[in-house]
DOTI-997146 format. One line per field, with one value per residue (C-alpha): residue number from 0; x, y, z; residue in one letter. Coordinates in pm, whole numbers, plus 50000, padded with zeros to 5 digits. Layout:
residues N
i = c(NUM_...)
east = c(X_...)
north = c(Y_...)
up = c(Z_...)
aa = c(A_...)
END
This chain:
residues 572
i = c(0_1_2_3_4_5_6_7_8_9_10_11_12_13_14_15_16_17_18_19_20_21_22_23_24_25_26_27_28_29_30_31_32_33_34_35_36_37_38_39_40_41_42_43_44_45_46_47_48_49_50_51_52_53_54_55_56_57_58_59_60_61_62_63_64_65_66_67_68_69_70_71_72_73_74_75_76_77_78_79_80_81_82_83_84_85_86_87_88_89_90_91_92_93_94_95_96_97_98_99_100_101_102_103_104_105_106_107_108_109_110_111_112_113_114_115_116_117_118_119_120_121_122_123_124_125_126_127_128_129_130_131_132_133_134_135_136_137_138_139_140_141_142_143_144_145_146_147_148_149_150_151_152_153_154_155_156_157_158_159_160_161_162_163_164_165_166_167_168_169_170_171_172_173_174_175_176_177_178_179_180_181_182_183_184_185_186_187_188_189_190_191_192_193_194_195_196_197_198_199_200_201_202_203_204_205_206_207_208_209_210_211_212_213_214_215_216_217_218_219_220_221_222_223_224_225_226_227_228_229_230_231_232_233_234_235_236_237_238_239_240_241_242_243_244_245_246_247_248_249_250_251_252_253_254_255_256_257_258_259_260_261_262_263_264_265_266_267_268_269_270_271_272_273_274_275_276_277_278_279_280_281_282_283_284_285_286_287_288_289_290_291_292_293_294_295_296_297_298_299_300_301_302_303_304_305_306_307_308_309_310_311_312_313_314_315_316_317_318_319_320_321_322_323_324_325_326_327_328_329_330_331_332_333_334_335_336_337_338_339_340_341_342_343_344_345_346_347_348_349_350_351_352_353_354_355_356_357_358_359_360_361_362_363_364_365_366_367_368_369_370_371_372_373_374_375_376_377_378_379_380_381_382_383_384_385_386_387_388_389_390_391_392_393_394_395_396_397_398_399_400_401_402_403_404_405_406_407_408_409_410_411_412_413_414_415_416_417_418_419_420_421_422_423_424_425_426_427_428_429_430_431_432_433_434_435_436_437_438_439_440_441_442_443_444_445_446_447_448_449_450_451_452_453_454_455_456_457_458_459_460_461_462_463_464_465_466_467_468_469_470_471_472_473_474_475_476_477_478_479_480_481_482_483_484_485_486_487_488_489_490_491_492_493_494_495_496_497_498_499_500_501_502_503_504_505_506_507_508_509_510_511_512_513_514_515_516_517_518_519_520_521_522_523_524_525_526_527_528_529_530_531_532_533_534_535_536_537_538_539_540_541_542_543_544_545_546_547_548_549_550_551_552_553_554_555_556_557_558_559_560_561_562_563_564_565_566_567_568_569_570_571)
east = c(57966_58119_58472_58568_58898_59063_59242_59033_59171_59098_59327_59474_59285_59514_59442_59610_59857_59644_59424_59644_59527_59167_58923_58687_58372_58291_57989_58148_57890_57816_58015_58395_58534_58739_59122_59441_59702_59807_59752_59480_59128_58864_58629_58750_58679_58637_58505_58220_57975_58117_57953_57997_57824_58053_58438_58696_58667_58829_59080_59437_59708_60058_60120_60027_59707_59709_59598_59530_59270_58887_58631_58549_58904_58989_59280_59230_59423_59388_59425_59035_59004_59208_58915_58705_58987_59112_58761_58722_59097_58904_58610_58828_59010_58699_58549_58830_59088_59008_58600_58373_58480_58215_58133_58086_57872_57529_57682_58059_58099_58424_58666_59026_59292_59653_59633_59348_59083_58738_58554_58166_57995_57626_57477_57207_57070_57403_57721_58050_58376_58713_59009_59349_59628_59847_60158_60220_60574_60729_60603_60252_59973_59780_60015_60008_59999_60117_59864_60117_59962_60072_60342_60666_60843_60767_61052_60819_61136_61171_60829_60797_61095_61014_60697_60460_60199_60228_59854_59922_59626_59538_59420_59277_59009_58913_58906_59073_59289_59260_58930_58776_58575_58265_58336_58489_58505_58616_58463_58415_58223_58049_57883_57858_57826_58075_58020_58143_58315_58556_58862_59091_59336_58950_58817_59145_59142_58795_58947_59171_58911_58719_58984_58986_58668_58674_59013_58809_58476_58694_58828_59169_59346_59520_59585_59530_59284_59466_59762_59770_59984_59968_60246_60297_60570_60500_60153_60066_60209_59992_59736_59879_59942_59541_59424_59659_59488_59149_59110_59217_59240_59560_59871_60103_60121_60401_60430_60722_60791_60471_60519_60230_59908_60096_60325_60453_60286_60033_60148_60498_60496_60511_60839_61013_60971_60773_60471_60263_59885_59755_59964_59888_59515_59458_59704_59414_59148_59372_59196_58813_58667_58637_59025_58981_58929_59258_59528_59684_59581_59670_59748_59329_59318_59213_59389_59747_59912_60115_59744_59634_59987_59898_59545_59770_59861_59945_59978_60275_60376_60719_60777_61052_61124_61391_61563_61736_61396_61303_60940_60821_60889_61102_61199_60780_60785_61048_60810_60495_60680_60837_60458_60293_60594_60452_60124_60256_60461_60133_59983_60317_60386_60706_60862_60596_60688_60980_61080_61368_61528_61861_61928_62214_62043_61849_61619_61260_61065_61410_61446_61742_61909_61916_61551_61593_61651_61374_61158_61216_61183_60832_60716_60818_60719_60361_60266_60457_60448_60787_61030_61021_61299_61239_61144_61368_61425_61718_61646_61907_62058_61962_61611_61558_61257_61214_60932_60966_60908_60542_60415_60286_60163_60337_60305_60071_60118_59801_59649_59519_59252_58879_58857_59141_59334_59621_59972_60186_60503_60694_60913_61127_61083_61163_61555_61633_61910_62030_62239_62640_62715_62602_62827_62736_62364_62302_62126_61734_61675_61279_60979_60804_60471_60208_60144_60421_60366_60332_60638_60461_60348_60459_60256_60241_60507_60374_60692_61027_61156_61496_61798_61848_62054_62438_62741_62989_63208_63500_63824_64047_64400_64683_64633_64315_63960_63643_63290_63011_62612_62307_61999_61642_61448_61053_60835_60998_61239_61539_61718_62142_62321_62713_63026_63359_63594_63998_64272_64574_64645_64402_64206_64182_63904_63770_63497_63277_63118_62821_62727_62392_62137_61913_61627_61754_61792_61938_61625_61841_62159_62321_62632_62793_62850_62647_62746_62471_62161_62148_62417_62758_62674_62974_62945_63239_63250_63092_63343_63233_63342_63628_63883_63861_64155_64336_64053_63780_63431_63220_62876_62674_62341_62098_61766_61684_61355_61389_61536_61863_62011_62283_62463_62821_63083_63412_63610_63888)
north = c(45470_45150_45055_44732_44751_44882_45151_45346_45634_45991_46180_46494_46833_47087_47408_47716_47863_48202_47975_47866_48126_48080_48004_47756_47765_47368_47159_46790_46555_46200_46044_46121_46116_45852_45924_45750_45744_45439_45252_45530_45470_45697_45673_45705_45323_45042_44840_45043_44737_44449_44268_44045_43799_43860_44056_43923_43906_44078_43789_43783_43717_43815_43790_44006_43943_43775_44038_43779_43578_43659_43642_43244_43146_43090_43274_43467_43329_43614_43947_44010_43906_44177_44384_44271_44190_44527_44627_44373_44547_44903_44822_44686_44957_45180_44993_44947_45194_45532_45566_45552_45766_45867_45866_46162_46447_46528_46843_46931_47290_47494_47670_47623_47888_47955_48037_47872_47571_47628_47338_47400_47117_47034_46706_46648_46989_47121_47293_47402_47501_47539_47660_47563_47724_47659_47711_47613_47473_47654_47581_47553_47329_47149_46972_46717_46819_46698_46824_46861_46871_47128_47397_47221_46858_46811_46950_47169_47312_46983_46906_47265_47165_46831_46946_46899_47188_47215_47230_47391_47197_47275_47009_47168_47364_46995_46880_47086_46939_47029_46971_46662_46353_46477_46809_46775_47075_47135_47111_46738_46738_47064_46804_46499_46658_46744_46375_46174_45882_45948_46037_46328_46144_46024_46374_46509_46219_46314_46682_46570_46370_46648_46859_46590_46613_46953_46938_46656_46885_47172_47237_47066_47363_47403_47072_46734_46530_46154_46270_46353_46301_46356_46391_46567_46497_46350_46406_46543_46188_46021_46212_46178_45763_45759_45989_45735_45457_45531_45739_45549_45837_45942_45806_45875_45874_45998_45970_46130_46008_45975_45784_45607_45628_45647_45365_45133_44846_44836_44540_44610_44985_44868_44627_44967_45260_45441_45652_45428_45405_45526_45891_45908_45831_46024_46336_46402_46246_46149_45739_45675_45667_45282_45233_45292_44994_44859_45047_44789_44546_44593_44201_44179_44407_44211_44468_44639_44886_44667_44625_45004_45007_44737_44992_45151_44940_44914_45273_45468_45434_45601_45616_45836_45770_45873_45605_45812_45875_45586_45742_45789_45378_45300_44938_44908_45075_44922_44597_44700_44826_44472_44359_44570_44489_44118_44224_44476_44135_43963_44204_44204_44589_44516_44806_45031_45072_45240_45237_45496_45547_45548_45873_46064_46380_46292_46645_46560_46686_46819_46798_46552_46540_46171_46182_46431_46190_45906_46186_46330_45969_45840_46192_46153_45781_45797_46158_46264_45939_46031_45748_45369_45395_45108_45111_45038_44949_45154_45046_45168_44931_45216_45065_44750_44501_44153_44082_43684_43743_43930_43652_43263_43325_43294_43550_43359_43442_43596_43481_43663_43622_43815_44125_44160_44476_44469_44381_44723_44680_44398_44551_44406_44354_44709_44668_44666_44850_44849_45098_45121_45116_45423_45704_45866_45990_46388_46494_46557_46883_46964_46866_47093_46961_47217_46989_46842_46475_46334_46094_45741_45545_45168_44921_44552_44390_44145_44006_44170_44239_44077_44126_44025_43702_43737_43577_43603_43908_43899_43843_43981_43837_43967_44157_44006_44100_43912_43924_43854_43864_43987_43818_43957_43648_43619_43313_43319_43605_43744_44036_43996_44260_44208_44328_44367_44399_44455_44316_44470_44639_44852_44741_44878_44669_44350_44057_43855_43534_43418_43045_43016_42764_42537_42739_43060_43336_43692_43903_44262_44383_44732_44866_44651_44431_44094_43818_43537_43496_43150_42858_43079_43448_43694_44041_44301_44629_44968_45251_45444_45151_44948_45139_45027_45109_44857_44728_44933_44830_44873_44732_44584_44428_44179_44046_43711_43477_43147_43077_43266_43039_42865_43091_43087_43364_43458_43739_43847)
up = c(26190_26339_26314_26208_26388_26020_25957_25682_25460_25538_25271_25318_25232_25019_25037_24921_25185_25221_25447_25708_25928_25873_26164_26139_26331_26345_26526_26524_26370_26528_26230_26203_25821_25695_25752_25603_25891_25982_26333_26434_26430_26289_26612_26939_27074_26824_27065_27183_27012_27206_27460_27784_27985_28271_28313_28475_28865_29128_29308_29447_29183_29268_28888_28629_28457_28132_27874_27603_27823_27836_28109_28025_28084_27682_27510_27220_26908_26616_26587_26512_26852_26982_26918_27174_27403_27428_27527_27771_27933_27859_28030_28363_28355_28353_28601_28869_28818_28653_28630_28353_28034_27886_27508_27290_27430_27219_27079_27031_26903_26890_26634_26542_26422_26400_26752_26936_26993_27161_27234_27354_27486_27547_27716_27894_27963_28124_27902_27951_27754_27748_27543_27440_27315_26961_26844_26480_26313_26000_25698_25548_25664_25766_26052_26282_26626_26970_27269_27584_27918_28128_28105_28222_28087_27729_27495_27280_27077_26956_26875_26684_26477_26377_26232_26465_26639_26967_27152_27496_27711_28048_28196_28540_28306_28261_28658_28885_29149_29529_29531_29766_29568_29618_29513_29197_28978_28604_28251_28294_28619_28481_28249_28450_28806_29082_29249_28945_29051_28734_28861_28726_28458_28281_28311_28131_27903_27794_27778_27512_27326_27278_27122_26890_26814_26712_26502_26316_26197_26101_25761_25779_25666_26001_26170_26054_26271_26207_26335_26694_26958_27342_27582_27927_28286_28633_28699_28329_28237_28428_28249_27879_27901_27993_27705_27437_27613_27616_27210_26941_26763_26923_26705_26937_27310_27507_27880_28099_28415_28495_28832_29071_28844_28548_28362_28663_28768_29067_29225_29227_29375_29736_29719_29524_29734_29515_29578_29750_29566_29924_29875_29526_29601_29899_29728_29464_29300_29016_29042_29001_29323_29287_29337_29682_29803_29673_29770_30002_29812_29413_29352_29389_29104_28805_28536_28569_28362_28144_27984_28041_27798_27553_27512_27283_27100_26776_26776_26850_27219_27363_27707_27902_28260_28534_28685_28990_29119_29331_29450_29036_29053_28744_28790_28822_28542_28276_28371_28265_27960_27891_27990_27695_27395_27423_27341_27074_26957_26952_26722_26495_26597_26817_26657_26790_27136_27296_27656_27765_28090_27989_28122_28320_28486_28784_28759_28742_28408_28248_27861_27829_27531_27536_27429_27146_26899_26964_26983_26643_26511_26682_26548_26200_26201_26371_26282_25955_25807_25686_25942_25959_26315_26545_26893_27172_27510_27655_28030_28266_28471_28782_28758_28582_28635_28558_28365_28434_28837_28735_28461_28469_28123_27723_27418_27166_26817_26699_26345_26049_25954_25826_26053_26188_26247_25987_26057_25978_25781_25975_26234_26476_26799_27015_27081_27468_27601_27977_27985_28152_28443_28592_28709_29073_29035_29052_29337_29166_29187_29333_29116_28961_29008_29097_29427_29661_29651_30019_30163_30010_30310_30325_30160_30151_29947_29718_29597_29622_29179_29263_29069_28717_28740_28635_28590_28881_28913_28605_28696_28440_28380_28240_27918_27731_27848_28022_27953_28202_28146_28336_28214_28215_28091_28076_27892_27542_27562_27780_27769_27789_27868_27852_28060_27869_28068_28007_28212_28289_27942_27777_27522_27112_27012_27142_27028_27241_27114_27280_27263_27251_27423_27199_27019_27158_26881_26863_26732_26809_26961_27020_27126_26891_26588_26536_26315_26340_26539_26615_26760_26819_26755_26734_26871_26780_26952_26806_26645_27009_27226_27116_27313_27707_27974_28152_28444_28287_28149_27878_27786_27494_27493_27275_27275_27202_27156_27345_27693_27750_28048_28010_27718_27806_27694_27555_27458_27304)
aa = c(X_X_X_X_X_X_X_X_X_X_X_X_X_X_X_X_X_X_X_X_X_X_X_X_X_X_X_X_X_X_X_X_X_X_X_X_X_X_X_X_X_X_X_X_X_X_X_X_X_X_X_X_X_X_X_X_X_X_X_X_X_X_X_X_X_X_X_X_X_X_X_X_X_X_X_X_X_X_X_X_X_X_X_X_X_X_X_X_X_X_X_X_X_X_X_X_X_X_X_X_X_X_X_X_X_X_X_X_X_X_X_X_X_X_X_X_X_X_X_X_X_X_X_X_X_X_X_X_X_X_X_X_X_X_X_X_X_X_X_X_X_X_X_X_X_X_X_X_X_X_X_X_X_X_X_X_X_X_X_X_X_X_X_X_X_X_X_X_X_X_X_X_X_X_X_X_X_X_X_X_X_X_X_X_X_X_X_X_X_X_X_X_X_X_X_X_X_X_X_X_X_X_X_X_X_X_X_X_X_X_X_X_X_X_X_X_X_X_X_X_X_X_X_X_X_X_X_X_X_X_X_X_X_X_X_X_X_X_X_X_X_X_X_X_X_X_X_X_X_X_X_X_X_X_X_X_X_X_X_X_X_X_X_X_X_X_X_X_X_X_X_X_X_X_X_X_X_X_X_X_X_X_X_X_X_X_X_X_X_X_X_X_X_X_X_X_X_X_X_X_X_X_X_X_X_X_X_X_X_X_X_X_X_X_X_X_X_X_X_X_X_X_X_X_X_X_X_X_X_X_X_X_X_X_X_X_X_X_X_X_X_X_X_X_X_X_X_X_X_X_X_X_X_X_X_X_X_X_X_X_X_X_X_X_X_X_X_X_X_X_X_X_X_X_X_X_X_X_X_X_X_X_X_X_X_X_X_X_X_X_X_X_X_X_X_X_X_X_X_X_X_X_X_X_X_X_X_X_X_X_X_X_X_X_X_X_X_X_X_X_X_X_X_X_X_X_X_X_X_X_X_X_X_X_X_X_X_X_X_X_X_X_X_X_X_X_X_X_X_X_X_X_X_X_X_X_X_X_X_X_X_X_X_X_X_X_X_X_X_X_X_X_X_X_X_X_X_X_X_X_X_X_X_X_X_X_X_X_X_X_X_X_X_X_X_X_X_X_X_X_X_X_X_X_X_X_X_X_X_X_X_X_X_X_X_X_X_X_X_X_X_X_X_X_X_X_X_X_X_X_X_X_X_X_X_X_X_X_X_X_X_X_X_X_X_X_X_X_X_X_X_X_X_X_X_X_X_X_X_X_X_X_X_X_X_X_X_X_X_X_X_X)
END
């Protein structure tokens, strides 16, 4: 079966309730059934068919690629040409950064129960298998299911009680770490031989696939196959943000601060501290062998992770992150995210996407309550098909890019038109949010990574991500209150995020009112009240954050289409 880049209808199987705890010995045929979810596909690439004269070229570019232009230099214009496009990113991606995934084995075999998966695989003379473990929600099924890399990171209580299974995947019975390139070892390499140049996060994403597969050819009594997420922390995110990317299957994809190889941007690791790509090269063979060779020099790279993001795209995509943890790279990070909403705007799935590092624990992989929520909603929304919530973009003003330094290139709007993928219901845009100003960071208590990463070496600094520009310092007078703006603008959209400050009484309620430039529009705001979204736009505080003591500070935040410099302020 070829996709046509729709989403095609697969409805649910009811069964009686004595069946739930059935087994169901499966062998996964070639062609998956049709499914109903939305945003997922029913094969695992949609793009498998298209073809190339050439791919883009390795050559120095400080900026980030443009992930609407092909090979020839032209721009795609609709959204049947996203299709192909996405491929074209796929195959890059493949080809530069993570190794070759390859397609569906000859035989996929395995069982699922209450309790278990088995997946058996055959190809090419040589078979292996591996297992993974479930735990089911209340209530009767068949459910959705999230599969979380790793033991450690992902809030499973929450998962459980939202509705969702919980598929306990281990991703070293996949490709085992510690071992040297040449030596790989795992399910993976059992197939495709210990000297695969596919790196680790392929080999796991192929893991994951597989599952898939299975859940697909069984009897649908115990979990559904169209609605599967995938989630895991640190170096299990690095692993989860691959498997979304790379099986459009997966309606949901949840990284957690998944650091160098995960979510941040190659070419701006070296100017933040983080894990340099040597470390997290040389530490395992997480990157296709292929990466190698640019390690001190990512800017040659012709792919970055703001596309590896925009893979996922339109389907669900909600990213956690740490912003006290300089070596994971979160100001890399909140840019690639800003990076992959334009392409999600592109393909009129802004809501889709949510980026989250508003956070006040500095521990590494801890369940943070600040996440509960979001979490419950992306999981009702892209797995129950119960939510309609909106993504957001609660950057923390610890760690916060600027998307405009990375890109020379503008957000086209893509067409309808025959073939293309369907708009979903028209959502906004994902609603940024940099968060207050932070109080003194906790001291991050020791991964819990199965492998210390290595101090990151230096790297070359492409460009320095310099602050967000602002208005000067307020100066508060007697009684009343200021206001003062940081901007984060890119082509065609900026980010404002506003100071109110009182003066020398405290304050029980306040108002700012922005004045806005020509052809600049409010599209969302938060912490606060809008009036308007054009010309003078009026922004009252929340019920949470209208009281503010004499010298103190609160915050509120919008985002805006157009050019925000030059908006000047008021409050009162």
């Amino acid at each position: 079966m070829r996709s046509t880049g729709r989403s095609k209808s697969r409805p649910a199987v009811v069964v009686a309730a004595s069946l739930a705890l059935a087994a169901a010995a499966v062998v996964v045929p070639h062609a998956p059934p049709a499914q109903a979810a939305p945003y997922v596909e029913v094969v695992e690439n949609t793009g498998a068919d298209c073809t190339f004269p050439s791919l883009p070229a390795a050559q120095s570019n400080a900026r980030l690629p443009d992930p609407f232009k092909r090979a020839d230099g032209t721009r795609i214009t609709s959204k049947a040409d996203w299709r192909c496009q996405r491929e074209q990113t796929r195959r890059l991606a493949e080809r530069y950064v993570y190794g070759e995934k390859p397609g569906r084995p000859a035989t996929v075999s395995g069982s699922v129960t209450s309790s278990r998966i088995t997946v058996n695989v055959s190809h090419g003379g040589r078979s292996t298998s591996f297992s993974a473990n479930v735990s089911l929600p209340s209530g009767n099924g068949p459910h959705p299911a999230v599969v979380v890399y790793g033991g450690f990171g992902a809030d499973t209580a929450t998962i459980r009680s939202s509705g969702a299974a919980v598929i306990s995947f281990d991703p070293y019975a996949v490709g085992k770490e510690g071992t040297g390139r040449a030596t790989k070892q795992g399910a993976f390499y059992d197939i495709y031989g210990s000297s695969s140049q596919t790196g680790l996060l392929m080999a796991w994403a192929w893991g994951v696939s597989r599952i898939i597969d299975v859940i697909e050819a069984s009897d649908g009594t115990i979990l559904r196959a169209d609605a599967t997420g995938v989630t895991g922390c640190s170096r299990f995110g690095k692993g989860a943000i691959v498997a979304g990317a790379f099986d459009q299957r997966i309606a949901l994809t949840m990284p957690i601060e998944s650091g160098t190889a995960g979510v941040p941007i190659f070419r701006g690791i070296p100017g933040e501290g983080a894990q340099s790509l040597s470390s997290a090269y040389g530490e395992q063979p997480w990157f296709g062998d292929a990466f190698g060779s640019y390690t001190g020099n990512p800017n040659n790279l012709p792919v970055d992770t703001h596309q590896l993001l925009g893979l996922v795209a339109p389907r669900g995509l909600f990213i956690m992150d740490n912003p006290h943890i300089a070596n994971l790279g979160p100001r890399s990070a909140s840019v690639a995210a800003l990076g992959a909403a334009e392409i999600y705007r592109a393909l009129g799935a802004g809501g889709n996407i949510t980026y989250w590092s508003d956070v006040a624990d500095g521990s590494h992989c801890a369940n943070r309550p600040e996440w509960r929520t979001p979490l419950q909603q992306n999981i009702q929304k892209f797995l129950l098909g119960t939510g309609s919530s909106q993504g957001q973009m609660r950057i923390s003003s610890r760690a916060q890019g600027s998307l405009a330094q990375w890109v020379d290139w503008t957000t086209p709007t893509l067409t309808d038109g025959p073939g293309s993928t369907p708009t979903p219901t028209p959502t906004s845009s994902p609603t940024p949010t940099s968060s207050p100003t932070p109080t003194q960071s906790p001291t991050p208590t020791s991964s819990p990574t199965p492998t210390q990463s290595p101090t990151p070496t230096s790297s070359p600094t492409p460009t320095q991500s310099p602050t967000p520009t602002s208005s000067p310092p307020p100066t508060p007078g007697p009684g009343g209150c200021t206001a003062t703006v940081s901007l984060n603008q890119w082509n065609g959209g900026f980010v404002a995020t506003v100071r109110v400050t009182a003066g020398s009484s405290s304050l029980n309620g306040w108002t700012t009112t922005v004045a806005l430039p020509g052809g600049a529009a409010v599209s969302n705001a938060w912490s606060s009240v809008s009036s308007g979204t054009s010309g003078t736009v009026r922004f009252t505080n929340a019920p949470w954050n209208g009281s503010v003591g004499a010298g103190q500070s609160t915050e509120f935040g919008f985002q805006g289409t157009g050019s925000g410099q030059g908006l000047t302020l008021t409050c009162t």
